[in-house]
LOSENU-792025 format. One record per residue: y, z, x of N, C-alpha, C in turn. Coordinates in steps of 0.2 Angstrom, whole numbers, padded with zeros to 4 digits, always signed. Last residue first. Example, Ala and Ser with C-alpha at 12.3 -4.5 7.8 and 13.67 -1.06 7.14 Angstrom:
BEGIN
-0011+0035+0064-0005+0036+0068+0000+0039+0064-0028+0039+0066-0022+0039+0062-0016+0039+0066
// end
This chain:
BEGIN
+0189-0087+0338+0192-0092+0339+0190-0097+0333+0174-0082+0347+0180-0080+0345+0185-0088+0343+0159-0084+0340+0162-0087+0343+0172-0084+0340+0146-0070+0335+0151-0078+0332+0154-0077+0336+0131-0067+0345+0139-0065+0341+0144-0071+0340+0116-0070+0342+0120-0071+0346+0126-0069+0342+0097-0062+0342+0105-0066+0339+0112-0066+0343+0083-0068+0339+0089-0067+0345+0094-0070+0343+0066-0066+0332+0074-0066+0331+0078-0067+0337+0048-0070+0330+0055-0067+0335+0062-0068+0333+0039-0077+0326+0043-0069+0322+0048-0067+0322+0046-0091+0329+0040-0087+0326+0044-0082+0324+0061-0090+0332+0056-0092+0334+0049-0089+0335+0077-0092+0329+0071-0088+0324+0065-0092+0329+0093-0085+0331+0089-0091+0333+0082-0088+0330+0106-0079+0321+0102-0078+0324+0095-0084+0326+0124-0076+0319+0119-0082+0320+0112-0078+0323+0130-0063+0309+0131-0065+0316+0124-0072+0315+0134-0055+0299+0135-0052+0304+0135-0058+0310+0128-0064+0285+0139-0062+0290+0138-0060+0295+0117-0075+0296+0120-0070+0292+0126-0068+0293+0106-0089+0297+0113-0087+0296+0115-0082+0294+0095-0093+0308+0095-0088+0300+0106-0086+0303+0089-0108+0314+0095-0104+0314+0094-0102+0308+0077-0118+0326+0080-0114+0318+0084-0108+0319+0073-0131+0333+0076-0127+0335+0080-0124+0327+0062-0139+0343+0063-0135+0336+0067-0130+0336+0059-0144+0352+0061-0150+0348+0062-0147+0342+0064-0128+0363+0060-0135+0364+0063-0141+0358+0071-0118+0361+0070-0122+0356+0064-0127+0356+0072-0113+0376+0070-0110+0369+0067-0112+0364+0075-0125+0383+0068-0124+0383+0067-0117+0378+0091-0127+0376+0084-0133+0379+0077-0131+0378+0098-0118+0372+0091-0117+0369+0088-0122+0369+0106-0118+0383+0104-0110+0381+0100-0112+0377+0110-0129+0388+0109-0126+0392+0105-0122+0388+0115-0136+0375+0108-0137+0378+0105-0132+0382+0116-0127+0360+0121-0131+0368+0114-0130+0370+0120-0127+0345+0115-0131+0348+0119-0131+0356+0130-0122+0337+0122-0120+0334+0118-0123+0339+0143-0112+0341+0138-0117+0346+0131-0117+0341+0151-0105+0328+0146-0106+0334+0143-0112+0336+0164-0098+0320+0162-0103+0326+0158-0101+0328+0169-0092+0302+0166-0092+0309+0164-0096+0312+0183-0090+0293+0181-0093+0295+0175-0093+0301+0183-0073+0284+0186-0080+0287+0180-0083+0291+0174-0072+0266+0177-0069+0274+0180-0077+0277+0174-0077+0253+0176-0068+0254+0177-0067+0264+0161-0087+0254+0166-0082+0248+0167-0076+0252+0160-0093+0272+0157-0094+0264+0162-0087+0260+0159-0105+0286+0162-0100+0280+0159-0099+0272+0160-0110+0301+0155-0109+0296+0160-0106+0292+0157-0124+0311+0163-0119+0308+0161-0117+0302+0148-0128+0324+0148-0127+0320+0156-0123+0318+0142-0139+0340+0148-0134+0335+0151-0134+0330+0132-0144+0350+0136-0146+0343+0139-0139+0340+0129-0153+0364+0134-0147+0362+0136-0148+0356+0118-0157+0377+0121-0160+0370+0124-0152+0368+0118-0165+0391+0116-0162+0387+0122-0159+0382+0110-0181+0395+0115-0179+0390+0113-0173+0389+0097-0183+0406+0105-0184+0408+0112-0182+0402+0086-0176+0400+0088-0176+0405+0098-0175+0408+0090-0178+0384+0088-0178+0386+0091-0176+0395+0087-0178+0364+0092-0174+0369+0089-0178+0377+0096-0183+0347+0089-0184+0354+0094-0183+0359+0092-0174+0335+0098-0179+0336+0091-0180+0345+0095-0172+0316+0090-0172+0320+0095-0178+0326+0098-0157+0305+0098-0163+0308+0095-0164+0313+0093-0146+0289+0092-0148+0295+0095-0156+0298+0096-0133+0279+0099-0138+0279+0096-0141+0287+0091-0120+0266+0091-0125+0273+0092-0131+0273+0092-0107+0255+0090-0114+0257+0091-0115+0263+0097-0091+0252+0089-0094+0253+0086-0103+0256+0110-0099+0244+0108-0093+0246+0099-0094+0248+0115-0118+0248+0113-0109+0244+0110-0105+0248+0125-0126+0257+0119-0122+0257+0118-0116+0252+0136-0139+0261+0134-0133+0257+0126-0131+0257+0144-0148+0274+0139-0146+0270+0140-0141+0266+0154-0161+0279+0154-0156+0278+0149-0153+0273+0147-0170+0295+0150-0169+0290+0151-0162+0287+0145-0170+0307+0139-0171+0303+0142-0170+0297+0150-0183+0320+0152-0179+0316+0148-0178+0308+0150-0190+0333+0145-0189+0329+0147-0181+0326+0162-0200+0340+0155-0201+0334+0153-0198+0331+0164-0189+0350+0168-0188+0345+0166-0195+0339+0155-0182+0360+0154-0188+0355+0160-0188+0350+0153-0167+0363+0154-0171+0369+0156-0181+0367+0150-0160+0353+0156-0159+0355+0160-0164+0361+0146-0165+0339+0144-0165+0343+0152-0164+0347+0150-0155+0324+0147-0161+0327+0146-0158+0333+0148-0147+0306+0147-0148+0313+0148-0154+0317+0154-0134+0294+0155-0144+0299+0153-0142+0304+0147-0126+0280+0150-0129+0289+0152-0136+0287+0145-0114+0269+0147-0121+0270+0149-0119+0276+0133-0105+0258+0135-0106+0266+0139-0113+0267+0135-0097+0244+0134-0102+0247+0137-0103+0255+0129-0081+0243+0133-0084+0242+0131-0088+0246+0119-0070+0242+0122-0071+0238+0127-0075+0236+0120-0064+0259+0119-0061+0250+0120-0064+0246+0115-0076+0270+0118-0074+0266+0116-0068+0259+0104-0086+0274+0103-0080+0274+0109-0076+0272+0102-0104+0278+0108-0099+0272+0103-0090+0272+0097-0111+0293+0094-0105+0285+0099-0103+0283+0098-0127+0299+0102-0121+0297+0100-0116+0293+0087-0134+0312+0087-0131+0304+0091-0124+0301+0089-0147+0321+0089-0143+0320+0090-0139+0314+0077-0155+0331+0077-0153+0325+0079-0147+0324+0077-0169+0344+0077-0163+0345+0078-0159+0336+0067-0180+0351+0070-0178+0346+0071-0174+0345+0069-0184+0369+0064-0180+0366+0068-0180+0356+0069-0198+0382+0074-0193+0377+0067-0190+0372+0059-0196+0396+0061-0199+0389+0066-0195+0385+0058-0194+0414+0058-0193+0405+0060-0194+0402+0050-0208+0423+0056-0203+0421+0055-0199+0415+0034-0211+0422+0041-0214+0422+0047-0208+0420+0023-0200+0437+0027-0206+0430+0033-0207+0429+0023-0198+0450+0018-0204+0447+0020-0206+0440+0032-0187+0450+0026-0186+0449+0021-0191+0449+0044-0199+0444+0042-0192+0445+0035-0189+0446+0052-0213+0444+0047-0210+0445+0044-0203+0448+0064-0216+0448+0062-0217+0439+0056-0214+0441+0068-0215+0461+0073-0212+0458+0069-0211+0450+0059-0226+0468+0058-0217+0470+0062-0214+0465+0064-0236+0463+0058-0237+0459+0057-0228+0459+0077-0236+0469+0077-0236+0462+0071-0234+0460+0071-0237+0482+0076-0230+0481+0075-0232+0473+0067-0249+0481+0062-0246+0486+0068-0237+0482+0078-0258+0481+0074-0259+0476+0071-0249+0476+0087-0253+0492+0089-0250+0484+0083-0249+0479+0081-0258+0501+0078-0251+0502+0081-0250+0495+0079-0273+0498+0075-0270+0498+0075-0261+0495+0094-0274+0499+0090-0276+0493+0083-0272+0493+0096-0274+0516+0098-0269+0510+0094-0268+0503+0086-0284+0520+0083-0279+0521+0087-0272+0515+0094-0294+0515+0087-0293+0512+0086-0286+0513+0106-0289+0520+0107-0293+0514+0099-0289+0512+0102-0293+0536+0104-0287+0533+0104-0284+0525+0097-0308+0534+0093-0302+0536+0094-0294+0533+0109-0313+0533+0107-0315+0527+0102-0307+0530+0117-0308+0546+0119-0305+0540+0114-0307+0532+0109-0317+0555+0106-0308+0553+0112-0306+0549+0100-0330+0547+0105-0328+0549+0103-0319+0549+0086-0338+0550+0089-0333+0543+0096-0330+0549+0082-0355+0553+0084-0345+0556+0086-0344+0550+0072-0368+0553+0076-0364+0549+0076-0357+0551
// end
């Protein structure tokens, strides 16, 4: 019995895919990385009045988190799973008594992937959104529009 050389080519193709896939899922000696959960926590910081949004996911038109409210003082948090290959964009439209309408990105991956790491908390004030890690504040300016 001969193996023809196009069955040979065949094997030997098979092979170098296997031989490339195993190289592609394995980093360092381990398996690829995992989707992570990622948590994020809205704070109504407001004077004195209830914070209402909608958010979703910008790249999902699935995932749509609904419309909320928040008092003055509470928090609101979701939970979603980020990883290598999706990176994830959820946009907020926020409002509360007496001003218009404000936009923000409360989650793009790029900007607080490694800021946030699996914890990612937002103090909402009229002036502006700010990220809170530990002590530390950094606030960002509402979205025109």
């Amino acid at each position: 019995m001969t193996i023809s050389s196009l069955s040979l080519s065949k094997v030997v193709i098979m092979l170098i895919l296997a031989s490339f896939n195993l190289n592609v899922s394995m980093i360092d000696g381990q398996v690829a990385p995992q989707p992570i959960a990622v948590d994020v926590t809205i704070n109504n910081k407001l004077l004195d009045s209830d914070l209402k949004f909608h958010c979703k996911d910008q790249h999902s038109a699935q995932v749509d988190l609904g419309d909320q409210t928040v008092s003055t003082g509470r928090s609101w948090s979701f939970k979603f799973l980020a990883s290598p290959f999706y990176v994830p964009l959820y946009s907020c439209t926020f409002s509360w008594h007496g001003a218009p309408d404000r936009h923000f990105d409360i989650y793009e991956g790029e900007r607080d992937g490694k800021a946030c790491n699996q914890d990612c908390t937002w103090d909402i004030y009229e002036i502006n959104p700010c990220r809170v890690s530990g002590t530390d504040q950094q606030c960002f300016p509402w979205k025109e529009g």
